[in-house]
C-alpha positions as CSV (number, residue, x, y, z in Angstrom):
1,X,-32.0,-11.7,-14.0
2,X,-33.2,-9.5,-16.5
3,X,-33.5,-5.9,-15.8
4,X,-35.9,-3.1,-17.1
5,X,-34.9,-0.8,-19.5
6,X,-36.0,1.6,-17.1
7,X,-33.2,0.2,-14.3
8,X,-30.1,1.8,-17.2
9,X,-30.7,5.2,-17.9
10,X,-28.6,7.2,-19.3
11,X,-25.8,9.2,-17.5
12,X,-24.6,12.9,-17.4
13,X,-21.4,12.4,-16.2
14,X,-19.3,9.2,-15.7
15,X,-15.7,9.8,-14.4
16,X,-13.6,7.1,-12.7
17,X,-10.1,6.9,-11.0
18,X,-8.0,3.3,-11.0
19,X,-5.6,2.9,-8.5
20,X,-2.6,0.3,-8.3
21,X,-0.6,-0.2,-5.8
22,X,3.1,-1.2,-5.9
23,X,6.3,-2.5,-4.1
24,X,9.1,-0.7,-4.8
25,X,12.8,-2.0,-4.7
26,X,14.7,-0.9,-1.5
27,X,16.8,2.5,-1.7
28,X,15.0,3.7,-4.6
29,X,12.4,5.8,-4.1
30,X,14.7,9.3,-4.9
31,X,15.8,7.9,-8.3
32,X,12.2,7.0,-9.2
33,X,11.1,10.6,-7.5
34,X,14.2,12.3,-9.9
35,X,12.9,10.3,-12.9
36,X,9.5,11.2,-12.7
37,X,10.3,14.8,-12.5
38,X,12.5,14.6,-15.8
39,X,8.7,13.0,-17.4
40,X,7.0,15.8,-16.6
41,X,5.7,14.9,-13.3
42,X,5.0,17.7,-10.4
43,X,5.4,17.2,-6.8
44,X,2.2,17.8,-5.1
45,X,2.0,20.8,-2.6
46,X,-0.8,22.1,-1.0
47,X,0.1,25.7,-1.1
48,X,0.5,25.6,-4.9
49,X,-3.1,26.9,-5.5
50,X,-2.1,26.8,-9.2
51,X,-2.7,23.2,-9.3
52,X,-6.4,23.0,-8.0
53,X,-7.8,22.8,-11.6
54,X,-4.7,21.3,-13.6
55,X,-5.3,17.6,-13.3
56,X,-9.1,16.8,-13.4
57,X,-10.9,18.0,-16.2
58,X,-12.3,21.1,-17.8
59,X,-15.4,20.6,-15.1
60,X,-13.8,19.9,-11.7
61,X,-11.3,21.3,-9.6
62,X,-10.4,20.6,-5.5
63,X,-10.2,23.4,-2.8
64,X,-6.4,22.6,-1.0
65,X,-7.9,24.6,1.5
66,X,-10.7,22.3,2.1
67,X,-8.6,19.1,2.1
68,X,-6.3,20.9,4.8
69,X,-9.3,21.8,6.9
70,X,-11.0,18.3,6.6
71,X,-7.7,15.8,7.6
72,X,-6.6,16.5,11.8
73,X,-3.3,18.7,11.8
74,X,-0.8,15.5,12.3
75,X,-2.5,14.0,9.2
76,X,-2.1,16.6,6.6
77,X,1.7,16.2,8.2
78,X,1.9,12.4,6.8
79,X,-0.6,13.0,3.5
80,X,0.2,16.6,2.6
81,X,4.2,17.0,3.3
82,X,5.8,20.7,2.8
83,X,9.1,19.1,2.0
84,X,10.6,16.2,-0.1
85,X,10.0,13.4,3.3
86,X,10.5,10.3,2.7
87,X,8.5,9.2,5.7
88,X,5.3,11.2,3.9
89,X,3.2,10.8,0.9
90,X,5.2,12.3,-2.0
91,X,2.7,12.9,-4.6
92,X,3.6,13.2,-8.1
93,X,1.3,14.2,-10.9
94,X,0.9,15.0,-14.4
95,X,-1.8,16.0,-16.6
96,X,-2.0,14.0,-19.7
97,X,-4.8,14.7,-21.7
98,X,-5.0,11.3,-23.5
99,X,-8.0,10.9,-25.7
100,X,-8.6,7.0,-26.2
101,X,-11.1,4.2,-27.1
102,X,-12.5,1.4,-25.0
103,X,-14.2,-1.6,-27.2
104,X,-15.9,-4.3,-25.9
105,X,-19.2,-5.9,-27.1
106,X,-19.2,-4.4,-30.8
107,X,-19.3,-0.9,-28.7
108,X,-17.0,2.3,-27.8
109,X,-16.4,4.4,-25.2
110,X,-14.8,8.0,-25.9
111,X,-13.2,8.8,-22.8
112,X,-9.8,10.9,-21.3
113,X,-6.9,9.9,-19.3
114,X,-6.9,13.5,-17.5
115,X,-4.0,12.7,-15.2
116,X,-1.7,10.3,-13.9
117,X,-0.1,10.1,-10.2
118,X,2.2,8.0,-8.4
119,X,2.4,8.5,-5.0
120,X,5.5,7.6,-2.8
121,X,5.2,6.0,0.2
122,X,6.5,4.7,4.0
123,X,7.6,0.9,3.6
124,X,8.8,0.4,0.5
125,X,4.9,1.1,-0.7
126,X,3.4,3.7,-3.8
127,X,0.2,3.9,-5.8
128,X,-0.3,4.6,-9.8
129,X,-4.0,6.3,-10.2
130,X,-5.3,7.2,-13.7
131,X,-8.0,9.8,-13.5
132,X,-10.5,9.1,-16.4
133,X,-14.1,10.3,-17.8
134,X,-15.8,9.1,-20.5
135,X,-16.2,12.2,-23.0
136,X,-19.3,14.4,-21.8
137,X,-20.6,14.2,-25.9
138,X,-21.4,10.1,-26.0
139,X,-24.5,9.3,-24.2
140,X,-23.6,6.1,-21.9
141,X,-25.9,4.2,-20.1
142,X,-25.1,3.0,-16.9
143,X,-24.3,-0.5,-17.1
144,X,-21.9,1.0,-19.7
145,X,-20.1,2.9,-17.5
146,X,-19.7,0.0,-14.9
147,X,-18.8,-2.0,-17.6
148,X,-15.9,0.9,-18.7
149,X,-14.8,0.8,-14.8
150,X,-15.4,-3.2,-14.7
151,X,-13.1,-3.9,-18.1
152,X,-9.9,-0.9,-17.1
153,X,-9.4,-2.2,-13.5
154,X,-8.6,-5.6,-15.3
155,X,-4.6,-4.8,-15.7
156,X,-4.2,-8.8,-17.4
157,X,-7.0,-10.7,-19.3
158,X,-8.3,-12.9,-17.0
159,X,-11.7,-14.1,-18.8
160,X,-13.7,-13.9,-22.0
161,X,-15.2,-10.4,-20.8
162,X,-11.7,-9.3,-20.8
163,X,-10.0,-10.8,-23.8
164,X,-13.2,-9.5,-25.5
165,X,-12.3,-5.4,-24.7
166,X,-8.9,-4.1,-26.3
167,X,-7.9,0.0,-26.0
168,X,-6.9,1.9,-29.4
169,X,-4.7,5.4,-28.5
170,X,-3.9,7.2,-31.4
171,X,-2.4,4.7,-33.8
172,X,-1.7,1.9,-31.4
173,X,-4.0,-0.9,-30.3
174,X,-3.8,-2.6,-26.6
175,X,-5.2,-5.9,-26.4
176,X,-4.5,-5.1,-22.5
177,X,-4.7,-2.9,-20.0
178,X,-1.4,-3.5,-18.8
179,X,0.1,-2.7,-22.2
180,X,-2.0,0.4,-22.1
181,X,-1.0,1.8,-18.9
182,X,2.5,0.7,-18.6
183,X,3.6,1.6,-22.8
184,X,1.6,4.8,-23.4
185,X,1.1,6.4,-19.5
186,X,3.7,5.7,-17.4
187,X,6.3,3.5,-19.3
188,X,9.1,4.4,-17.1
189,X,7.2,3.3,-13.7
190,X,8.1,-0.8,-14.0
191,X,12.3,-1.0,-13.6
192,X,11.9,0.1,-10.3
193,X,8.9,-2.3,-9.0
194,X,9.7,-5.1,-6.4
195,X,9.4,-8.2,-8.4
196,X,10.3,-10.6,-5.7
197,X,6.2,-11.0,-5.1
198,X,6.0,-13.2,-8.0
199,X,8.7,-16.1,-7.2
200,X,7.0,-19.2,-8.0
201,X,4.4,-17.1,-10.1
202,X,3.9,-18.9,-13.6
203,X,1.5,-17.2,-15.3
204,X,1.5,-12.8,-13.5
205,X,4.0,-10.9,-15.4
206,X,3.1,-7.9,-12.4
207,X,3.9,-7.9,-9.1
208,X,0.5,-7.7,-7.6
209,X,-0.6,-7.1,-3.9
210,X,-4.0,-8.8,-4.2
211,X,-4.9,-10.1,-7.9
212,X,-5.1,-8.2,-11.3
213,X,-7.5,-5.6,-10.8
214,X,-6.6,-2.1,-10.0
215,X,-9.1,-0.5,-6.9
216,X,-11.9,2.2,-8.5
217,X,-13.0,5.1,-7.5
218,X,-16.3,5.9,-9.6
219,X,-18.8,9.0,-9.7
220,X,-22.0,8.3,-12.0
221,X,-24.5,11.7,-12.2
222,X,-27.9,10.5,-12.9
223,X,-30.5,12.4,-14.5
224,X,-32.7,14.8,-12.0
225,X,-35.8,12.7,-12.5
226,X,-34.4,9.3,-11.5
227,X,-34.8,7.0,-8.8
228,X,-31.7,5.5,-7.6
229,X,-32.7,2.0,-6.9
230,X,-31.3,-0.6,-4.6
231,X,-30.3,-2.2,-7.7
232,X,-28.7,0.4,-8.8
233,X,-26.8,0.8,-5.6
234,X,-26.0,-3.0,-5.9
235,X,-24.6,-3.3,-9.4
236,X,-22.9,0.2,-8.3
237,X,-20.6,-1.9,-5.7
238,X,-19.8,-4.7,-7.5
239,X,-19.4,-2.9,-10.9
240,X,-21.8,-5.5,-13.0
241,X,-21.9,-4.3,-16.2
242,X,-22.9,-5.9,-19.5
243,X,-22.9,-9.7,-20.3
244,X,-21.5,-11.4,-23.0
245,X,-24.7,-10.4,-25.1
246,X,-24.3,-6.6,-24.6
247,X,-27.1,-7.2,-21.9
248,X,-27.0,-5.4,-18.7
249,X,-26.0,-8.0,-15.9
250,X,-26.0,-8.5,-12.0
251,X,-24.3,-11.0,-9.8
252,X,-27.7,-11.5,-7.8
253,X,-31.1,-12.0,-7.6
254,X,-32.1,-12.4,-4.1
255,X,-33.3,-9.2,-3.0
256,X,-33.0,-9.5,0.5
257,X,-29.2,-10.5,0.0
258,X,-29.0,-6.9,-1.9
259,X,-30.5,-5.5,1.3
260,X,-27.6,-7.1,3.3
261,X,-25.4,-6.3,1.1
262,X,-26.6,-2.2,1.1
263,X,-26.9,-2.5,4.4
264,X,-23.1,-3.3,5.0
265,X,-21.5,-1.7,2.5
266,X,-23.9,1.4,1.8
267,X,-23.4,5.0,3.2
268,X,-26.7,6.9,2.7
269,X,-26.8,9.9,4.8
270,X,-28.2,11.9,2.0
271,X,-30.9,9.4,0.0
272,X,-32.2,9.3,-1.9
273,X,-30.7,11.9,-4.2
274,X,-26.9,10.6,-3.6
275,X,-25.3,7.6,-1.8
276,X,-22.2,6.0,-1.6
277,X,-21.2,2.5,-1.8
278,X,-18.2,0.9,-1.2
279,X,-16.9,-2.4,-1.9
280,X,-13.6,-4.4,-1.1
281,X,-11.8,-3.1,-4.5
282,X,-14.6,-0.3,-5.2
283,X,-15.7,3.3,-4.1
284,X,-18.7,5.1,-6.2
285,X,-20.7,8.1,-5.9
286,X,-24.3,7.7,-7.0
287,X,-26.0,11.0,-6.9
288,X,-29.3,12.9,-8.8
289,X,-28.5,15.9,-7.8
290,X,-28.3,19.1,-10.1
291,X,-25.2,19.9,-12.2
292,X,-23.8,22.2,-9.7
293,X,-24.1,20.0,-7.1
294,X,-23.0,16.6,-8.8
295,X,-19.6,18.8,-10.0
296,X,-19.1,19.7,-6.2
297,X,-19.5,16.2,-5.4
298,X,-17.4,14.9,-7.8
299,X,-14.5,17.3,-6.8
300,X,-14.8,15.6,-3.2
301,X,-14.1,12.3,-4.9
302,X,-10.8,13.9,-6.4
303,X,-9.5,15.3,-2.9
304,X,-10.9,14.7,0.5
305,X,-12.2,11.5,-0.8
306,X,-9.4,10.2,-3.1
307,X,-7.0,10.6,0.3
308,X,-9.5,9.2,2.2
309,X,-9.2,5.7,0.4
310,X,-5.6,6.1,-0.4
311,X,-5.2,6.3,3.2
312,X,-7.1,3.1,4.0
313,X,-5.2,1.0,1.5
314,X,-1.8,2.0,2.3
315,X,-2.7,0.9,6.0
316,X,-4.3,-2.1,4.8
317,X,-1.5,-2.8,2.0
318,X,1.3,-2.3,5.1
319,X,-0.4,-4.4,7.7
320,X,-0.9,-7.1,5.5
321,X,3.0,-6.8,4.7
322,X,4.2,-6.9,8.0
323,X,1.9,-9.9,8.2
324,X,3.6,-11.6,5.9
325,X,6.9,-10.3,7.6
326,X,6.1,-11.8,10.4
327,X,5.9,-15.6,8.8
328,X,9.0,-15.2,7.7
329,X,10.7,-13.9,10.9
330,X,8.5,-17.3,12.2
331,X,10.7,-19.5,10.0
332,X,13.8,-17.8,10.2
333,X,14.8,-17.1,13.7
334,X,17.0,-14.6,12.6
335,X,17.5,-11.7,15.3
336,X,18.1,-8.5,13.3
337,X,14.9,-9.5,11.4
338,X,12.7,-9.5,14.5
339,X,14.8,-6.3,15.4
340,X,13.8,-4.8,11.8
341,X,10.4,-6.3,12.1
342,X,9.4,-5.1,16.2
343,X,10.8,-1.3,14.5
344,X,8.7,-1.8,11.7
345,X,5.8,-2.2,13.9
346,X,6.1,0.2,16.2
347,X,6.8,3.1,13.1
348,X,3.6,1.8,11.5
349,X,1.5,2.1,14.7
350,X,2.8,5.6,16.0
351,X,3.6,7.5,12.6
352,X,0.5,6.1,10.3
353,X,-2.1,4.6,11.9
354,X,-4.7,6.6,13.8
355,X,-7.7,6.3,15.3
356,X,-9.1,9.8,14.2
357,X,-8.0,11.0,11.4
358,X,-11.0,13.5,9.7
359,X,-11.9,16.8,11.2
360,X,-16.1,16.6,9.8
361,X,-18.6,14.5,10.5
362,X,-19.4,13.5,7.2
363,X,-16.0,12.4,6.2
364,X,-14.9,10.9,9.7
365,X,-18.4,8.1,8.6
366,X,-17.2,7.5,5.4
367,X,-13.7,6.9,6.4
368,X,-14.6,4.4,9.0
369,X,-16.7,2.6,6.6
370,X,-13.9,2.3,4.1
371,X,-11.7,0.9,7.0
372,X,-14.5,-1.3,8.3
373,X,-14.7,-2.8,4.8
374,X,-11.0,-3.1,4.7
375,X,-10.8,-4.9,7.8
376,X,-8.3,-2.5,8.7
377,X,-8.5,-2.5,12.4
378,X,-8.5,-6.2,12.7
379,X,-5.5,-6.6,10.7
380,X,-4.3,-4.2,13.3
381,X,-5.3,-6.2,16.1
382,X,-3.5,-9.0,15.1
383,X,-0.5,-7.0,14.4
384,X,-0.2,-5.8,17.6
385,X,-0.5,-9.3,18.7
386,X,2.1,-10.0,16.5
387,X,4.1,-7.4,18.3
388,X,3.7,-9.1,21.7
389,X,4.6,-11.9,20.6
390,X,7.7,-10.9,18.8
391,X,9.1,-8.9,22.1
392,X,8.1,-12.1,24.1
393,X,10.5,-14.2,21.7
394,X,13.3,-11.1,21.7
395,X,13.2,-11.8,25.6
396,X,13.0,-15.6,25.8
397,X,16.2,-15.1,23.1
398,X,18.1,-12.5,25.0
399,X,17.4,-14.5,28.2
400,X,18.9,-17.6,26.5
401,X,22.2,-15.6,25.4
402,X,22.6,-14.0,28.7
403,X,22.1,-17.4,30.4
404,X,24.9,-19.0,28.1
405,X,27.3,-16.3,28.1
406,X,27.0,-16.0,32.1
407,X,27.8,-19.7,32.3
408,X,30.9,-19.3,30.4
409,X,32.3,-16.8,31.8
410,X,31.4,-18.1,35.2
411,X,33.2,-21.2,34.3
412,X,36.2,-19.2,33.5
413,X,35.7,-17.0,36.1
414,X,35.7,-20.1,38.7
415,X,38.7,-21.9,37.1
416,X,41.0,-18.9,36.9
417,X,40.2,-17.4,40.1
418,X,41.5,-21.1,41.6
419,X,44.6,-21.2,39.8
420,X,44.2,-19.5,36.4
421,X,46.9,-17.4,35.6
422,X,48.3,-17.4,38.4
423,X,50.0,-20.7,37.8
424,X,51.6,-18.8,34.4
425,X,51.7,-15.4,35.2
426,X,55.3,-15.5,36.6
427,X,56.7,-17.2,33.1
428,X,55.0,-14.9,30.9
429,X,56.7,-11.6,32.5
430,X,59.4,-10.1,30.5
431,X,61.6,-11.9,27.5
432,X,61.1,-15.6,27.7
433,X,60.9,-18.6,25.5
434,X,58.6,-21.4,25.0
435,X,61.0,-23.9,26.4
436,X,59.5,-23.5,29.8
437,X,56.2,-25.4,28.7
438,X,58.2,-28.6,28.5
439,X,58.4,-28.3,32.3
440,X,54.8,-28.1,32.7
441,X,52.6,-30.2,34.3
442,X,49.4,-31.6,33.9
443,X,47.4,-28.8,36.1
444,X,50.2,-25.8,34.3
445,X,49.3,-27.1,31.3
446,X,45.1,-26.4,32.0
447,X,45.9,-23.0,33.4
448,X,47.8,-22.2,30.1
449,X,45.1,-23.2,28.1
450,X,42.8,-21.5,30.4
451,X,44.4,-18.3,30.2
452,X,44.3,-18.1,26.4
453,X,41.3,-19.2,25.6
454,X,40.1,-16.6,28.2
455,X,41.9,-13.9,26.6
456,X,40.1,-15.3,23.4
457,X,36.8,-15.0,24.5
458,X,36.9,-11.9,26.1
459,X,38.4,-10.3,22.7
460,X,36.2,-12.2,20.7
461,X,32.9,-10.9,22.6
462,X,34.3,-7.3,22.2
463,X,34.8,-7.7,18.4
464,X,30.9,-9.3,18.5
465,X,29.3,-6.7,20.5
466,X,30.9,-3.6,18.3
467,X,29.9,-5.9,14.9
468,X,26.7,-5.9,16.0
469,X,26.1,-2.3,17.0
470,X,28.2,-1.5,13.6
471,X,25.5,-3.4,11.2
472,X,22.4,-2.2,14.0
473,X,23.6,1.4,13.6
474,X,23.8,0.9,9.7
475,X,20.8,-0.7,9.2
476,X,18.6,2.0,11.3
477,X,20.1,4.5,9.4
478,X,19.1,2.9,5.9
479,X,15.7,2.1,7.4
């Protein structure tokens, strides 16, 4: 589908944050927390008002007072911490200020790494986002700047479009984004990852949660005098770019499948000057609006925004873990991982996962279209299943161990109580010898064995039950 020169005008401001999400290696998290304070890196706090215009540009800033005021009071508790807790998000940032060069398609795009976080989270869990903006001098058009967000979200070359774009930094070149980010942004970042993901893998050399891309949060500021079309809106969501020619390109060309599309995945309280459009691995800003404005709106996508969708990925990101969890604990049969799994659970549902979670209007609508697209609450559904069914087995399980454990010891109970140790009692009193089994009949001879292996048990069951609260008790407090 060919599209008017008129359809890619040229922007005034194009910024765009990438966000990967991680696994982290069990027990971890405060070495890679003391390491990335020895890089630079400053823990997040919402009282520090010094940091409001440190790490996103000479243009923008966020209001901390405005991102406490638009997350409920036990959010900010979860996304805002006051103290190093590991059961928070501990955010860690650090402004960079990394001038470098995308090519792709015999063209370049000037643009700054602002700032790089990494974000520590519940469940093993953290995110990497790069906060960029092509440079404010180079006139892009748009399907430039989707083409900028489409080509650094791809962390590994996965087709021609991406083999075609390398980054150059200084004096070094990257023929991938991977290189880029993980040599010359945060090289320290991949000892610590969970690589246990990619067993059986053959070709991913990361551990990934979904595929290669990184998610995008974009903001494109369109001149005063243009219409933002639905085609705009379209190519917005699913970040088509240019083609292989250097032409403009769009993955459609029904329109009434655009329409659908907009429909579903389009928020557009204020059209026509600015909507929002979000997409299973994308979240853009298309606004008109005059500077002023567009710089206020753009700050949202840095803050109240930025959380918003970090927020929605973490829950998605952690239900689709426990998911996979659960298939496990399917195939295993192993108690303490149900046990770890049913706490897992439970955590998840009543420290993390609410139903409200923004104070305004505005934002609660945008949040719950994020989590709509996410399929976050049926994921949720089906983990609560999963929960039902998981203390349904614990009790068919427990049931089955009491039932065994009751009929041995009623057996026991039975034979002894007839003529146990009764029939031995008298020989083991005091100093004796074992001579006096030679004497023993058949019927002495059961109640000797019965009275052993009765002592047996009973000690053995001891030694289990204090085992097992041992390794429970260590493994909560780990957890």
């Amino acid at each position: 589908m060919l599209i008017a020169k008129s359809e890619d005008p040229t922007l005034t401001k194009a910024a765009f944050q990438f966000l990967f999400p991680f696994s982290l290696e069990r027990d971890c998290h405060d070495r890679l927390r003391d390491s990335l304070i020895q890089q630079g890196y400053q823990p997040f706090e919402l009282g520090n008002l010094e940091l409001e215009n440190r790490f996103y540009g000479p243009d923008n800033r966020i209001s901390h007072r405005d991102m406490e005021r638009y997350y409920l009071p036990f959010t900010n508790h979860v996304l805002f911490p006051g103290s190093n807790d590991p059961e928070a998000f501990r955010r860690l940032t650090r402004a960079t200020d990394l001038a470098a060069v995308l090519h792709f398609f015999n063209r370049s795009i000037r643009f700054t790494i602002h700032s790089a976080d990494v974000v520590l989270c519940p469940f093993h869990t953290g995110f990497l986002t790069l906060r960029a903006e092509i440079d404010a001098e180079q006139s892009v058009s748009f399907s430039e700047a989707l083409e900028f967000g489409d080509r650094m979200r791809h962390l590994q070359d996965s087709n021609t479009l991406d083999r075609a774009a390398f980054v150059e930094c200084g004096d070094q070149r990257f023929m991938e984004i991977e290189k880029f980010v993980f040599q010359a942004i945060v090289p320290h970042l991949l000892p610590f990852l969970d690589r246990s993901p990619m067993e059986g893998t053959y070709f991913e050399k990361l551990p990934f949660f979904m595929d290669q891309r990184m998610f995008v949060i974009g903001f494109c500021a369109f001149p005063e005098d243009t219409d933002i079309t639905l085609l705009h809106r379209y190519r917005a969501g699913r970040l088509d770019g240019l083609d292989p020619e250097g032409n403009a390109r769009i993955s459609a060309s029904h329109k009434p499948y655009m329409e659908r599309y907009a429909d579903n995945f389009e928020y557009n309280r204020w059209a026509p000057n600015t909507y929002y459009v979000t997409d299973e691995t994308c979240f853009i800003c298309l606004t008109r609006e005059k500077l002023t404005t567009a710089n206020r709106l753009a700050n949202q996508m840095y803050g109240e925004y930025y959380y918003g969708l970090l927020l929605n990925l973490f829950h998605r990101i952690v239900l689709l873990k426990l998911s996979v969890a659960y298939s496990r604990v399917q195939l295993e049969r192993k108690q303490e991982h149900t046990e770890d799994l049913i706490r897992d659970i439970t955590c998840f549902s009543a420290k993390y996962y609410f139903v409200e979670i923004v104070a305004q209007t505005q934002g609660r609508e945008i949040f719950h279209q994020l989590r709509n697209v996410y399929g976050n609450d049926k994921l949720f559904e089906d983990v609560k299943q999963t929960l039902n069914d998981l203390f349904k087995y614990q009790e068919k399980h427990a049931s089955k161990q009491s039932g065994y454990l009751l009929t041995i010891l009623t057996i026991y109970t039975v034979i002894s109580g007839i003529y146990g140790m009764n029939q031995v009692i008298d020989d083991l009193e005091g100093d004796y010898s074992w001579s006096f089994l030679n004497d023993y009949s058949l019927f002495q001879w059961i109640a000797f064995v019965v009275t052993f292996t009765g002592l047996t048990v009973a000690f053995l069951l001891v030694i289990g039950v204090l085992w097992k609260w041992g390794r429970d008790f260590i493994r909560r407090q780990r957890n």
